[in-house]
Backbone bond lengths (Angstrom), bond angles and torsions (degrees), N, CA, C in turn:
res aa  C-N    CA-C-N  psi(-1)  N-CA   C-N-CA  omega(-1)  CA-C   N-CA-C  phi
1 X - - - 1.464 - - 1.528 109.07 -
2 X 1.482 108.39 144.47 2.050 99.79 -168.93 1.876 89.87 -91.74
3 X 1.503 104.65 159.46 1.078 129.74 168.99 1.554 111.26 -129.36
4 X 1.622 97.65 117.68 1.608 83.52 166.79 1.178 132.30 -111.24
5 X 1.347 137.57 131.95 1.285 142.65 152.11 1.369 135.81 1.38
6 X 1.342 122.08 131.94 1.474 109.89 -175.17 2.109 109.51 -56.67
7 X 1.426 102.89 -34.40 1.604 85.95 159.92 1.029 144.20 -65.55
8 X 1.345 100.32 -25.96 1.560 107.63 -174.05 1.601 100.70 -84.45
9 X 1.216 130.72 -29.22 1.432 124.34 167.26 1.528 117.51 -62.44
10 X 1.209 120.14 -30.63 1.576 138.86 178.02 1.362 96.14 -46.92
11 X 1.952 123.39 -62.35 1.185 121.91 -129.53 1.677 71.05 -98.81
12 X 1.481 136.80 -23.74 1.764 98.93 178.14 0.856 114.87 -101.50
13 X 1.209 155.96 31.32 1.884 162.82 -119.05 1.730 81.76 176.26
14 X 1.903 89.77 111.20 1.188 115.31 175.88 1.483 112.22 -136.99
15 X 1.427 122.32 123.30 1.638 123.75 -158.23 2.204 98.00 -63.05
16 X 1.772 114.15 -35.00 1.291 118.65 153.82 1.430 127.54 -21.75
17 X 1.822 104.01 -53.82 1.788 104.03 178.73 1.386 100.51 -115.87
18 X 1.047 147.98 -16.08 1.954 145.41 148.74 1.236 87.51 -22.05
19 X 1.660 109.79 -94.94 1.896 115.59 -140.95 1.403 117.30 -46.42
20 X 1.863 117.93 -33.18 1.425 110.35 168.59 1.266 126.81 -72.02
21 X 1.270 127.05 -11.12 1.644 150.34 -158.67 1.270 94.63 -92.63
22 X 1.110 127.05 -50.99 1.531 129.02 -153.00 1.898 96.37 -97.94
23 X 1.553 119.82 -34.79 1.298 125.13 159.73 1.411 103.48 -30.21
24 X 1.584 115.80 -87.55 1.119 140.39 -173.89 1.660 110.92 -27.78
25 X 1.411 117.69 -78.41 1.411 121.09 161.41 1.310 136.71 -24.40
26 X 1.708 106.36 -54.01 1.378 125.63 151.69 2.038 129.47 -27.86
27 X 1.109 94.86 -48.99 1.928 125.03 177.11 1.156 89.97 -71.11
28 X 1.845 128.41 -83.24 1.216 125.75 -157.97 1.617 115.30 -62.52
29 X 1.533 120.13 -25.31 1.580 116.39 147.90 1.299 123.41 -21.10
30 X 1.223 96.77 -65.04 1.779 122.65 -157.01 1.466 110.05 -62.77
31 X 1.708 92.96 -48.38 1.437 112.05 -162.60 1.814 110.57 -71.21
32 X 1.373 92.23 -18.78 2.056 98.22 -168.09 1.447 105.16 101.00
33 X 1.102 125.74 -14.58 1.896 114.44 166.02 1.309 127.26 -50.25
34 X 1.487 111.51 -34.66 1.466 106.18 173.64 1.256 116.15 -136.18
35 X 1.395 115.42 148.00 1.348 143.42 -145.84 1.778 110.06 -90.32
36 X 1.508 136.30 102.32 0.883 113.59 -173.14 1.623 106.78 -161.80
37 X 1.341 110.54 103.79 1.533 110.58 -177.13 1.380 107.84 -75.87
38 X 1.282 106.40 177.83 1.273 109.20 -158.76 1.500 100.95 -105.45
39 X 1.854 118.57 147.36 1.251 117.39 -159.46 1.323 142.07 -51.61
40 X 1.301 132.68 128.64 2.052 122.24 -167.12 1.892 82.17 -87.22
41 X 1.362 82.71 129.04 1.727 103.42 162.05 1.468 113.01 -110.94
42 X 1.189 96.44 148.69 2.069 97.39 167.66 1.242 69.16 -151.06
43 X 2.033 89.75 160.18 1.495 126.00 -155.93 1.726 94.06 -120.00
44 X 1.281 116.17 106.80 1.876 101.72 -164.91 1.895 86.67 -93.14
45 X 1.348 107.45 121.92 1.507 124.12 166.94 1.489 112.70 -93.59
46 X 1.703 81.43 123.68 1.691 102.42 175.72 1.553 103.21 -48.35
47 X 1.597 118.18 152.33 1.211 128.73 -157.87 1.353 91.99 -79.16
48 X 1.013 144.18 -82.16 1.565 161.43 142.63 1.121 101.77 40.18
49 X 1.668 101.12 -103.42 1.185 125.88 -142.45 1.459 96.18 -93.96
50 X 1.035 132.57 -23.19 1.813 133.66 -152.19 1.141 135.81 69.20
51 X 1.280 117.83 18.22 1.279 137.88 -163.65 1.490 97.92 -94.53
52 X 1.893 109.63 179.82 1.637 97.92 162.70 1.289 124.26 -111.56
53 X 1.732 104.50 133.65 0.981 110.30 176.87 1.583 115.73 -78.53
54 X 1.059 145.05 -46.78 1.707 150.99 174.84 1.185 104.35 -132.99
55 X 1.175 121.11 -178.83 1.320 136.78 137.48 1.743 128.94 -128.69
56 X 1.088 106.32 152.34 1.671 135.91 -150.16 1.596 121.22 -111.59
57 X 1.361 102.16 88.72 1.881 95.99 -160.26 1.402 97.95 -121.04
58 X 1.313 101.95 148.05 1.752 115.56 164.88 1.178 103.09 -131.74
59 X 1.585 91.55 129.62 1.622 114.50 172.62 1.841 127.61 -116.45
60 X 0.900 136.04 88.12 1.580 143.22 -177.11 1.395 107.77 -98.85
61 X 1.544 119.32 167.74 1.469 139.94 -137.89 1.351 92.71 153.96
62 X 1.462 106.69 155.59 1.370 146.59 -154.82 1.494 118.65 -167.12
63 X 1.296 112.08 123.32 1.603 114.09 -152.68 1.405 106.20 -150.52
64 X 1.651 116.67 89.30 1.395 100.34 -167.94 1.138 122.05 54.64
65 X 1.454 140.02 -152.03 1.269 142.98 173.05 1.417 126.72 -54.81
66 X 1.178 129.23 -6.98 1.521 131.36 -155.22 1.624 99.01 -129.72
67 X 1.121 115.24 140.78 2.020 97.44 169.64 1.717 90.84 -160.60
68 X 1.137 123.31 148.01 1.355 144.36 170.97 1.186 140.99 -132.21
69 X 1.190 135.07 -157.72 1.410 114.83 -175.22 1.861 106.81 170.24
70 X 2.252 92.17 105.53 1.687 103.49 -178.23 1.718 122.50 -68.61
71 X 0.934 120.97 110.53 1.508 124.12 171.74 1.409 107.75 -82.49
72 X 1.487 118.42 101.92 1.184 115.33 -171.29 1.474 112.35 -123.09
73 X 1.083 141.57 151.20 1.773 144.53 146.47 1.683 129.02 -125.46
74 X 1.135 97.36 144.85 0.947 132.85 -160.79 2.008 109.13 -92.79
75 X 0.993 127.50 105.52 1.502 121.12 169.43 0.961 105.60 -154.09
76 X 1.912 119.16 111.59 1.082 149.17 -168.74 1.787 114.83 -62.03
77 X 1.199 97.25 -40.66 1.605 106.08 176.14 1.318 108.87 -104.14
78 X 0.938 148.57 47.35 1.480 160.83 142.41 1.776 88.17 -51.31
79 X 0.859 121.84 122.72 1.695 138.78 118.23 1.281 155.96 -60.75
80 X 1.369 98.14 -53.38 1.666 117.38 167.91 1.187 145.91 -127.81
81 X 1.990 90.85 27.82 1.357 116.41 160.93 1.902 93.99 -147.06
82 X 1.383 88.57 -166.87 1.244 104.75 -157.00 2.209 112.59 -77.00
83 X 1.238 109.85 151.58 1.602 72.69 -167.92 1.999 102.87 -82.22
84 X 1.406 97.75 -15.85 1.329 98.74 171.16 1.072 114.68 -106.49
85 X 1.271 125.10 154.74 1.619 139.05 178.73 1.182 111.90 -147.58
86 X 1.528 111.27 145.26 2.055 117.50 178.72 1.280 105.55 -147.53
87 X 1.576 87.99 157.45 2.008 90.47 156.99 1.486 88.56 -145.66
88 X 1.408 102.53 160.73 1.845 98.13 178.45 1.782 73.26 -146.40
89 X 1.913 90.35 156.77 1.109 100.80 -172.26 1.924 90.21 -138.21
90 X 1.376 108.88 131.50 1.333 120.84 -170.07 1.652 103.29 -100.33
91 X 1.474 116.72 121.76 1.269 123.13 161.10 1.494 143.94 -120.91
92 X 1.081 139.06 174.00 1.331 125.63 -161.15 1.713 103.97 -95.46
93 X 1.560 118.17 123.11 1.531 108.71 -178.00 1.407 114.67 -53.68
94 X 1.814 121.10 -20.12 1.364 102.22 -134.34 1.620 81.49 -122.86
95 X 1.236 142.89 13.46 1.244 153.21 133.45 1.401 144.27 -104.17
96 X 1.287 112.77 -12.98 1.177 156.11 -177.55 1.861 90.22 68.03
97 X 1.324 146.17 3.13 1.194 125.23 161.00 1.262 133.48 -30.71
98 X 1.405 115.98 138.64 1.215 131.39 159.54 1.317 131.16 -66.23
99 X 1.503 116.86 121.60 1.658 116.82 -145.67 1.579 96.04 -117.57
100 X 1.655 129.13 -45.08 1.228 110.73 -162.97 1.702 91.86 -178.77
101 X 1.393 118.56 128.02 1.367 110.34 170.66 1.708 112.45 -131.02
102 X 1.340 97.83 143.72 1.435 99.54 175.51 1.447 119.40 -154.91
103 X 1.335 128.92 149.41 1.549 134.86 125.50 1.427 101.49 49.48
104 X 1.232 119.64 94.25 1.919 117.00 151.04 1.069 151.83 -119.22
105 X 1.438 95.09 22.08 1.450 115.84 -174.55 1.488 105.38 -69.88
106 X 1.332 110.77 -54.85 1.539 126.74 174.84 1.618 100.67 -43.45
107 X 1.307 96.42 -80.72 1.758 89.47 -178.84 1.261 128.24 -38.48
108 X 1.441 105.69 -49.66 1.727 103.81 154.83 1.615 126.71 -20.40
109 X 1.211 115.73 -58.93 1.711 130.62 -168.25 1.631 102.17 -70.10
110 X 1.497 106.69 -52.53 1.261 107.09 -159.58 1.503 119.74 -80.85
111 X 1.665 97.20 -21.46 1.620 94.33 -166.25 1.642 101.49 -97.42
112 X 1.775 119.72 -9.90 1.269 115.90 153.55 1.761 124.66 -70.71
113 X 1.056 112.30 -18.75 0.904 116.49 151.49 1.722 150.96 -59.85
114 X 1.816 95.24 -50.46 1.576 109.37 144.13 1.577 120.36 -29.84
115 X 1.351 96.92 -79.36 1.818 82.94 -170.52 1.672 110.91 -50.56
116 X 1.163 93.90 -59.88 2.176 92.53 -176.39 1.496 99.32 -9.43
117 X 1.498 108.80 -67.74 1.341 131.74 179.98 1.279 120.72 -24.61
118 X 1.530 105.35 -49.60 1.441 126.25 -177.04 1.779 111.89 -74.12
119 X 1.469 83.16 -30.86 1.862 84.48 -170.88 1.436 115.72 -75.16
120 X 1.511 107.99 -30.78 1.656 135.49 175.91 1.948 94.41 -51.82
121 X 1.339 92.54 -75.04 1.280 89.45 178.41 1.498 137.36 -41.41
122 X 1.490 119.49 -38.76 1.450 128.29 -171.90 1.551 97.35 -88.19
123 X 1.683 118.17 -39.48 1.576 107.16 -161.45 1.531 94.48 -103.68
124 X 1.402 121.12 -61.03 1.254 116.15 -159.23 2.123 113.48 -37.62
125 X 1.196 99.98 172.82 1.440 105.40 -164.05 1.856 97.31 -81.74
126 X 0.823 124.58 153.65 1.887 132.48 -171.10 1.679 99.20 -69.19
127 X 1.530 116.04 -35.08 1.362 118.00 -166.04 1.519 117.70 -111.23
128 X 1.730 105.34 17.57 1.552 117.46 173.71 1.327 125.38 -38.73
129 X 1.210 103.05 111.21 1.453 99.70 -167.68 2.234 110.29 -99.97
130 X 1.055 97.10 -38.44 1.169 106.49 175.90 1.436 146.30 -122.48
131 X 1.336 139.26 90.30 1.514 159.94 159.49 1.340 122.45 -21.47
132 X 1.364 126.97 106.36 1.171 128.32 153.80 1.544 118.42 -92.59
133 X 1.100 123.89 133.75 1.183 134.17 171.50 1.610 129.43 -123.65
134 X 1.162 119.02 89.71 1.501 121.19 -156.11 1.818 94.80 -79.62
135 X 1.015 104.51 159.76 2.032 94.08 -177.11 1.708 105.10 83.33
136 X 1.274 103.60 136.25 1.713 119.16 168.81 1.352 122.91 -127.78
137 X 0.999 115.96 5.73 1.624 138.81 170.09 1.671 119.08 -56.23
138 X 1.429 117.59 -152.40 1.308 125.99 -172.36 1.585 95.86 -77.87
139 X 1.148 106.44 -50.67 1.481 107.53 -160.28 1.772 113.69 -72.80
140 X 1.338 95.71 -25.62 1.325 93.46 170.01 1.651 129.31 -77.07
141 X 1.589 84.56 -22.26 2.050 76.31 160.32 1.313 104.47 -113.65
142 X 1.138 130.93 72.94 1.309 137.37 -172.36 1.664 80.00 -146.89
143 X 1.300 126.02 -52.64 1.418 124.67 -142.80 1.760 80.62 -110.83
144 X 1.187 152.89 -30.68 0.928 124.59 168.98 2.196 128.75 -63.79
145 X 1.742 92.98 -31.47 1.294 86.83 -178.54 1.634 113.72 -73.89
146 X 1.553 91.64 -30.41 2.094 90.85 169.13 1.657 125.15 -66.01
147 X 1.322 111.04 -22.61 1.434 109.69 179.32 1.339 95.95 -100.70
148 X 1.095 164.08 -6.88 1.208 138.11 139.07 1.592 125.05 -67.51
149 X 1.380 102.68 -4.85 1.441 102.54 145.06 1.606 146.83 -45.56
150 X 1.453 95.95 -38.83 1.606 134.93 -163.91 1.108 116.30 -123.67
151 X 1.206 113.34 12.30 2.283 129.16 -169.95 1.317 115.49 -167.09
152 X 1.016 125.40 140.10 1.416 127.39 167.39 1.691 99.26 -107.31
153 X 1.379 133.05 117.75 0.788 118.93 177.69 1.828 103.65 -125.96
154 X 1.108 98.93 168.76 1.686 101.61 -168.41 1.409 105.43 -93.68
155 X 1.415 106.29 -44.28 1.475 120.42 -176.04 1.351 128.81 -113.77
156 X 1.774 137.29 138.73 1.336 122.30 -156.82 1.685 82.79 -138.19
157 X 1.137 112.45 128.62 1.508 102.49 172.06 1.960 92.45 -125.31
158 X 1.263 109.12 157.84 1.468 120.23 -163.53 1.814 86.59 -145.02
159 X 1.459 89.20 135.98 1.703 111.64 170.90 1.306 107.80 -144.93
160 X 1.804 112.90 128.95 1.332 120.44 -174.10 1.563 106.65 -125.45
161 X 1.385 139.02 153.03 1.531 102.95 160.09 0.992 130.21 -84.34
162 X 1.433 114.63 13.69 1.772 133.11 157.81 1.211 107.70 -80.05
163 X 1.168 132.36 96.59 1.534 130.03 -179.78 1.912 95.04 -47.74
164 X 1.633 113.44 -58.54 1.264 98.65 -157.18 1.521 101.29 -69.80
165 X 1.153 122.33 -33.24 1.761 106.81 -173.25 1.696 101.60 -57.29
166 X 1.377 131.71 -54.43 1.290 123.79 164.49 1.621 116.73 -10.93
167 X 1.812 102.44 -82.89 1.317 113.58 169.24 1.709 121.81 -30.71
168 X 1.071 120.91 -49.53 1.204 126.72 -174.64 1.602 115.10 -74.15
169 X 1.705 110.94 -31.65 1.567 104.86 161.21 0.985 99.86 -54.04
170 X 1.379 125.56 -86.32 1.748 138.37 -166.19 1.489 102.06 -24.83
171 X 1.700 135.30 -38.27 1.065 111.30 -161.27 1.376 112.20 -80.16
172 X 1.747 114.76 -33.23 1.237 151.03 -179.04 1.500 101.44 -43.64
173 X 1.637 111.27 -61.96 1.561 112.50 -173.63 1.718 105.08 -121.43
174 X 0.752 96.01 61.68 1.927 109.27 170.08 1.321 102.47 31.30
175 X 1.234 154.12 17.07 1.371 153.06 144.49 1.438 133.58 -71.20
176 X 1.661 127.71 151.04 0.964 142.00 177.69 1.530 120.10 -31.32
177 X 1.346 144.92 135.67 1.302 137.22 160.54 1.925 93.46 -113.19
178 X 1.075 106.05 130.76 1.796 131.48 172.73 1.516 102.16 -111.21
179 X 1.581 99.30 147.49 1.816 114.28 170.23 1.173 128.09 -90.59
180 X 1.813 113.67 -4.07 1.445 108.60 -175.64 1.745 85.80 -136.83
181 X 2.136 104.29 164.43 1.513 90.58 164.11 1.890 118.22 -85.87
182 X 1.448 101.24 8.28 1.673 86.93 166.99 1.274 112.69 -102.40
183 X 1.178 135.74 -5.54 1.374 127.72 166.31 1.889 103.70 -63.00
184 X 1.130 102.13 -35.44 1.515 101.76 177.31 1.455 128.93 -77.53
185 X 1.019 109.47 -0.04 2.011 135.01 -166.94 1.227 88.54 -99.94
186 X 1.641 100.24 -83.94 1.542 103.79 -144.38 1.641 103.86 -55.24
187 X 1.466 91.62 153.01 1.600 126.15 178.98 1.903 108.69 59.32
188 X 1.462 105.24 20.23 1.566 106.24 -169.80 1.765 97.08 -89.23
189 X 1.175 102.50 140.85 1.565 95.13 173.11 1.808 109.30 -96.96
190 X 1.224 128.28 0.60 1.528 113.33 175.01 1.698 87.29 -137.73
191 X 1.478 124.32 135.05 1.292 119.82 162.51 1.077 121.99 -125.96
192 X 1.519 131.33 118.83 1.717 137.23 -159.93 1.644 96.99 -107.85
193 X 1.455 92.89 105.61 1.586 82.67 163.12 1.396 102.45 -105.28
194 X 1.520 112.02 155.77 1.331 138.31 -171.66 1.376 124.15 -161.69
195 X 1.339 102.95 32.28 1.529 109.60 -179.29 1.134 113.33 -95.08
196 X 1.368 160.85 122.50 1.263 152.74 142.37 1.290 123.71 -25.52
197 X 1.575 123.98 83.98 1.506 135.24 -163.57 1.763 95.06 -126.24
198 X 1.461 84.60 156.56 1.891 103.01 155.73 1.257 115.46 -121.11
199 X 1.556 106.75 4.42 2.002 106.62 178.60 1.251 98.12 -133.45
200 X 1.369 117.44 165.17 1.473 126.24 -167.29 1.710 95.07 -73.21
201 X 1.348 105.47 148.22 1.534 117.27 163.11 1.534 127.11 -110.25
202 X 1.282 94.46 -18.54 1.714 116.38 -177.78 1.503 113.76 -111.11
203 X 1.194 111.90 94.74 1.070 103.70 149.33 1.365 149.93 -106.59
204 X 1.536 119.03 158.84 1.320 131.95 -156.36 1.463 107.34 -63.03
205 X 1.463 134.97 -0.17 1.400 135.93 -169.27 1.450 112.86 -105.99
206 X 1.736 112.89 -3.90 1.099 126.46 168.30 1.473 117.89 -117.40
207 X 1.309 120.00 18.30 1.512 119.87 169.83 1.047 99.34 -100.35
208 X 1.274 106.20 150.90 1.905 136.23 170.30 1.494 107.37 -78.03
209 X 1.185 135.40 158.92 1.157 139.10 161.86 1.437 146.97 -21.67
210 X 1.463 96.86 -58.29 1.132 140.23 151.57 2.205 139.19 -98.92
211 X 1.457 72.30 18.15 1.626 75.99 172.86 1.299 115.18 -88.51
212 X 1.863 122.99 150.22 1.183 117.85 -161.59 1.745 93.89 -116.64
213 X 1.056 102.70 139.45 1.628 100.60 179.07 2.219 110.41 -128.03
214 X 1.161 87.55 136.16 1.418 101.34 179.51 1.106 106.29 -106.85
215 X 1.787 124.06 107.38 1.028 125.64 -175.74 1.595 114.36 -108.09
216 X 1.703 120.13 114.95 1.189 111.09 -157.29 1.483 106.54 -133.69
217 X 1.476 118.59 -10.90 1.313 125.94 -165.18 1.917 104.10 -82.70
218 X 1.361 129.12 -9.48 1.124 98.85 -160.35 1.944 81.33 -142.97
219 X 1.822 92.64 111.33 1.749 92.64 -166.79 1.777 94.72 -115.88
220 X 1.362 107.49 0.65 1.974 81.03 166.82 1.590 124.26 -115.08
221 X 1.375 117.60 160.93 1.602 105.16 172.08 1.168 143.32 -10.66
222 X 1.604 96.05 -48.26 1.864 119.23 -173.71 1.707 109.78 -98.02
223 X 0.896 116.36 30.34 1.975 122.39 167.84 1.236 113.65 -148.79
224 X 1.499 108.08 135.50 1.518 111.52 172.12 1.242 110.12 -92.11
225 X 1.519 122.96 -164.87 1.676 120.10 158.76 1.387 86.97 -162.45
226 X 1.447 151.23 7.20 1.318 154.27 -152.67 1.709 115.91 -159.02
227 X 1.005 113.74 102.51 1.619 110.17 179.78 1.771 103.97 -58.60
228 X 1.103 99.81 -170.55 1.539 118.08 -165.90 1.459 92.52 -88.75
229 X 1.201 133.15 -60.82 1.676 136.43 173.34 1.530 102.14 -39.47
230 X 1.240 126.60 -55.92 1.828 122.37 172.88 1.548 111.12 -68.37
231 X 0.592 118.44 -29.45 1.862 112.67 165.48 1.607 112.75 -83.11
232 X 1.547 107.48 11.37 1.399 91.36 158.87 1.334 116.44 -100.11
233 X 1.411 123.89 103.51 1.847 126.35 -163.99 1.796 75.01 -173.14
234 X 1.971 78.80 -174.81 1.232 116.17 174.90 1.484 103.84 -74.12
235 X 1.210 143.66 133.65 1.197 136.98 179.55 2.105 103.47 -106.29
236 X 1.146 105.27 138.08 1.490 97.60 169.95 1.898 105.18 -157.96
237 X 1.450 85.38 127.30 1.119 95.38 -164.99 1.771 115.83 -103.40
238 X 1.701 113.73 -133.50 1.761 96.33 174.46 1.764 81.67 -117.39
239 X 1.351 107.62 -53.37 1.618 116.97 -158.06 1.356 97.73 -124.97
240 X 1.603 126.58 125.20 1.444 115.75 -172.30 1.736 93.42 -93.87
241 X 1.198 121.04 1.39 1.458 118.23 178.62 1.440 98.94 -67.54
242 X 1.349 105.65 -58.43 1.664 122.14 -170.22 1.469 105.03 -48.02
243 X 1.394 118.65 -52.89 1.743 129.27 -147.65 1.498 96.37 -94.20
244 X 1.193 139.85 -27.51 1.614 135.74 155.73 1.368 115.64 -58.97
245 X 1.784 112.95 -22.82 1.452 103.61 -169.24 1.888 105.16 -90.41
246 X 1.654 91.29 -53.85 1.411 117.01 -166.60 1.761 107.38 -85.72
247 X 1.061 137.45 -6.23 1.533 130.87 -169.51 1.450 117.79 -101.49
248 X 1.309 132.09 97.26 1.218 143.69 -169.94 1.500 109.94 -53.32
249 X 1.815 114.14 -41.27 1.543 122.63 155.11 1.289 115.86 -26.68
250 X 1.471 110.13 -91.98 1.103 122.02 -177.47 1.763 143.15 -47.87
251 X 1.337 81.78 -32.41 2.646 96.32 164.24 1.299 91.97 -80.43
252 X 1.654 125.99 -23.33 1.436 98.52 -166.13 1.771 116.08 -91.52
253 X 1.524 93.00 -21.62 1.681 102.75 -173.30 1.332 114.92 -89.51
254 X 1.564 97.29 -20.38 1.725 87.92 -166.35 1.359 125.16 111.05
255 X 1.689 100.62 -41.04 1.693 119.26 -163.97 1.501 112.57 -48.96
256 X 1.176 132.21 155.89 1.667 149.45 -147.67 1.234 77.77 -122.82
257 X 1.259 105.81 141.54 2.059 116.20 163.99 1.302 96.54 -87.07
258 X 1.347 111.02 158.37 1.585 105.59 178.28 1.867 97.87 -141.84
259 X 1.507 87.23 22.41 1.822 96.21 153.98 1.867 123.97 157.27
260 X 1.358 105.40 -148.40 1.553 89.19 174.01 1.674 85.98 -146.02
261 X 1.271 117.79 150.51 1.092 132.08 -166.83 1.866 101.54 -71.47
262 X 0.923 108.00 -22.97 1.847 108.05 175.88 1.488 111.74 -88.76
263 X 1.049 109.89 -15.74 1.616 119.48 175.20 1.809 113.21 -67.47
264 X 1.574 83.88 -41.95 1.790 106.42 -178.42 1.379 108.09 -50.07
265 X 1.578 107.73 -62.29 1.252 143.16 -170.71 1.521 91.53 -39.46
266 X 1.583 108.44 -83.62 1.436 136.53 -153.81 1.510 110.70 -41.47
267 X 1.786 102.84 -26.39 1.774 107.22 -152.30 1.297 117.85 83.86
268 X 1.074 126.53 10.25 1.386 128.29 -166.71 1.411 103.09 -103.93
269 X 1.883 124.83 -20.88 1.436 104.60 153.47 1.505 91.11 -136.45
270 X 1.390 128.28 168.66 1.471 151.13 -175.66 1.744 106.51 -79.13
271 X 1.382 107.68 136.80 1.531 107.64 -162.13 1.712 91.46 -76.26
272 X 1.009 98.64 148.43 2.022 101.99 176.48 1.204 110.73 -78.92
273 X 0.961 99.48 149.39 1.816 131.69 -166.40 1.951 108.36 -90.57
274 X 1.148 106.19 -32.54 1.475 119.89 177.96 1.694 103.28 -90.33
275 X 1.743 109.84 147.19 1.432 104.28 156.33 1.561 129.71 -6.12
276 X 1.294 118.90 126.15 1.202 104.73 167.29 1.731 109.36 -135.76
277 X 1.589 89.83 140.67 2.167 94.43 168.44 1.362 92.30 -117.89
278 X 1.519 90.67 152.50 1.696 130.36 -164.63 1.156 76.51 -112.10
279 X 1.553 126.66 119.11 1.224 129.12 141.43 1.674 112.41 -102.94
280 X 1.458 109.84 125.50 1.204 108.98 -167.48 1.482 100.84 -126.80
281 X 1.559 118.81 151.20 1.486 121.75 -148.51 1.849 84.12 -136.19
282 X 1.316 112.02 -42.96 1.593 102.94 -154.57 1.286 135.69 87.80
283 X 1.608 114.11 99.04 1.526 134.89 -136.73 1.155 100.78 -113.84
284 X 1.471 121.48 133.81 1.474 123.95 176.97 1.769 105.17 -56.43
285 X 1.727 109.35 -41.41 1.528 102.01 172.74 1.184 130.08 -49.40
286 X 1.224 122.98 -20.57 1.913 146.04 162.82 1.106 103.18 -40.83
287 X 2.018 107.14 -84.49 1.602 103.69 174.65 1.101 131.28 -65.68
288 X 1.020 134.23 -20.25 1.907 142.04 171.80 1.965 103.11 -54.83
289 X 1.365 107.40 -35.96 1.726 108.48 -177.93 1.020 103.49 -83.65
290 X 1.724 126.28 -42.91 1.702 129.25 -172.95 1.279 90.66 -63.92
291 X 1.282 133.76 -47.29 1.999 117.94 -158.60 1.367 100.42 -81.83
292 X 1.171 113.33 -28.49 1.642 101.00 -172.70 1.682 111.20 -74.44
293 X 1.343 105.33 -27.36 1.590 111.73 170.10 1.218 110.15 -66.14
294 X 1.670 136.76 -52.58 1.047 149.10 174.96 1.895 105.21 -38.58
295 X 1.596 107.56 -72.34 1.224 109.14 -177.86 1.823 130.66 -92.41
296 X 1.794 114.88 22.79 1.342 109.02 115.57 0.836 148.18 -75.24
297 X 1.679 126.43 -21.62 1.502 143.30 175.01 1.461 88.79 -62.13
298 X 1.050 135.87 -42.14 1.830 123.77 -142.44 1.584 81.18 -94.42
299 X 1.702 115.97 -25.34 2.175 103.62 -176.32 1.510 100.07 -74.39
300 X 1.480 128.05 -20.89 1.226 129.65 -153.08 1.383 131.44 56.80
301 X 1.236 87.61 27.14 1.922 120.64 -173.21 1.316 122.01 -152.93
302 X 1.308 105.78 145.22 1.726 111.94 158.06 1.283 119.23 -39.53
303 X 0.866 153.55 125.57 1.554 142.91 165.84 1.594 116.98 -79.52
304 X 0.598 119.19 -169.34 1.706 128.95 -170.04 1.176 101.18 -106.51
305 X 1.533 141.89 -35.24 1.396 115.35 -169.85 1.098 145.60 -87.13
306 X 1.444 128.20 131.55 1.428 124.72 -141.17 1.678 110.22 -98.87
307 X 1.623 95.45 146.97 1.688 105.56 -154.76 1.728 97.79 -108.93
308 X 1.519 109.70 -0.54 1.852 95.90 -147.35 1.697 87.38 -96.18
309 X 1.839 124.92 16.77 1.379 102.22 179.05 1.329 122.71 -72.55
């Protein structure tokens, strides 16, 4: 069976055929077309001490004919590898064969990124002029080259708690580096957090009215990234199964979802009129659209398997 490489996924994984792929998936979420519980975690404890060393998730989905399933981990203190790592392995619904596995780290970055993308687009304001981006990491240029997909913005301000890694985004992509995360908020009309926190970084006393915030840095029970004043909005998430179970925001604030981001999409509910945060968790339906994009590019064809059940 072929496996491809995080390069070889690079060169067919194009943000062009991602953002509609992951659209698409997004709807059939919402709608009940595709099949996808919400992620099994185990906590792998350092031998030692008992503490945690990573964590250990499997994610599967089923989509029409095709269904797969991301093996991903998580290790926060990684240094000299990546702190996330995947492989997803794509199979056939209607045999259960094994069709093609590869590389998901990449997909990881990009297809969390997609939706942001998506959310920018449906909530953010038409005439957004300015980006905050808290985090200087993978995800933050992951989520800057996708939302400038979907925005023209004039201004990019970047906050790290590495002043110099900050600096060094900014130098990287001609944008602002700031010393605090409210110098980077206030007056921003889209704000991506992506920092790896366990306490809120955003707070609600520095959003605008209408500012749209993508909250992506803090995906388990036990971390916030959003005070209680910023979770007062419209909340819209991917899977409210997922974001009641897994969202440290949401058990901690209280806040009511007031939808699912494929619902938005679909027409099936009206985009909100009030503030809105994107709380985004990361949906097996994400990677199930990124691999299947990945591994028609690699057939150099459409494939046969059908998505419209």
């Amino acid at each position: 069976m072929e496996y491809l490489d995080e390069e070889k996924v690079r060169s067919l994984l194009s943000w062009e055929a991602l953002i509609p792929a992951v659209e698409s998936a997004l709807i059939r979420l919402s709608s009940g077309k595709m099949q996808q519980p919400v992620r099994s975690v185990l906590r792998v404890p350092e031998h030692r001490t008992g503490e945690t060393r990573g964590i250990f998730a499997l994610m599967p989905a089923v989509d029409g004919d095709l269904m797969g399933v991301k093996l991903v981990t998580f290790y926060e203190k990684n240094t000299n590898q990546p702190t996330h790592q995947a492989v997803i392995q794509l199979l056939s619904a209607k045999t259960g064969e094994p069709l093609i596995a590869m590389d998901g780290r990449l997909i990881t970055e990009m297809r969390t990124a997609a939706v942001s993308a998506l959310a920018t687009r449906l909530f953010a304001r038409k005439d957004a002029q300015v980006l905050a981006i808290l985090g200087s990491g993978v995800q933050a240029r992951s989520h800057l080259r996708a939302l400038r997909i979907v925005r023209n913005f004039r201004e990019v301000r970047v906050w790290s708690r590495t002043l110099d890694h900050a600096r060094r985004f900014a130098s990287e992509f001609s944008v602002t580096s700031v010393e605090t995360p409210e110098k980077a908020v206030r007056g921003a009309d889209v704000v991506v957090s992506v920092a790896a926190t366990r306490e809120p970084i955003v707070l609600g006393k520095w959003l605008d009215e209408h500012t749209l915030v993508c909250a992506v840095g803090a995906v388990t029970p036990d971390r916030r990234e959003l005070d209680d004043a910023a979770m007062k909005a419209a909340i819209v998430v991917e899977s409210r199964e997922a974001a009641l179970r897994e969202s440290g925001d949401l058990i901690g604030s209280g806040a009511p979802i007031y939808g699912e981001i494929g619902e938005v999409l679909g027409g099936e509910r009206a985009a909100p009129t009030s503030r809105v945060v994107f709380k985004s968790l990361g949906v097996a339906a994400a990677d199930l659209a990124a691999a299947a994009v990945v591994w028609r590019a690699s057939q150099g064809r459409a494939n046969h398997y059908n998505q419209s059940n």
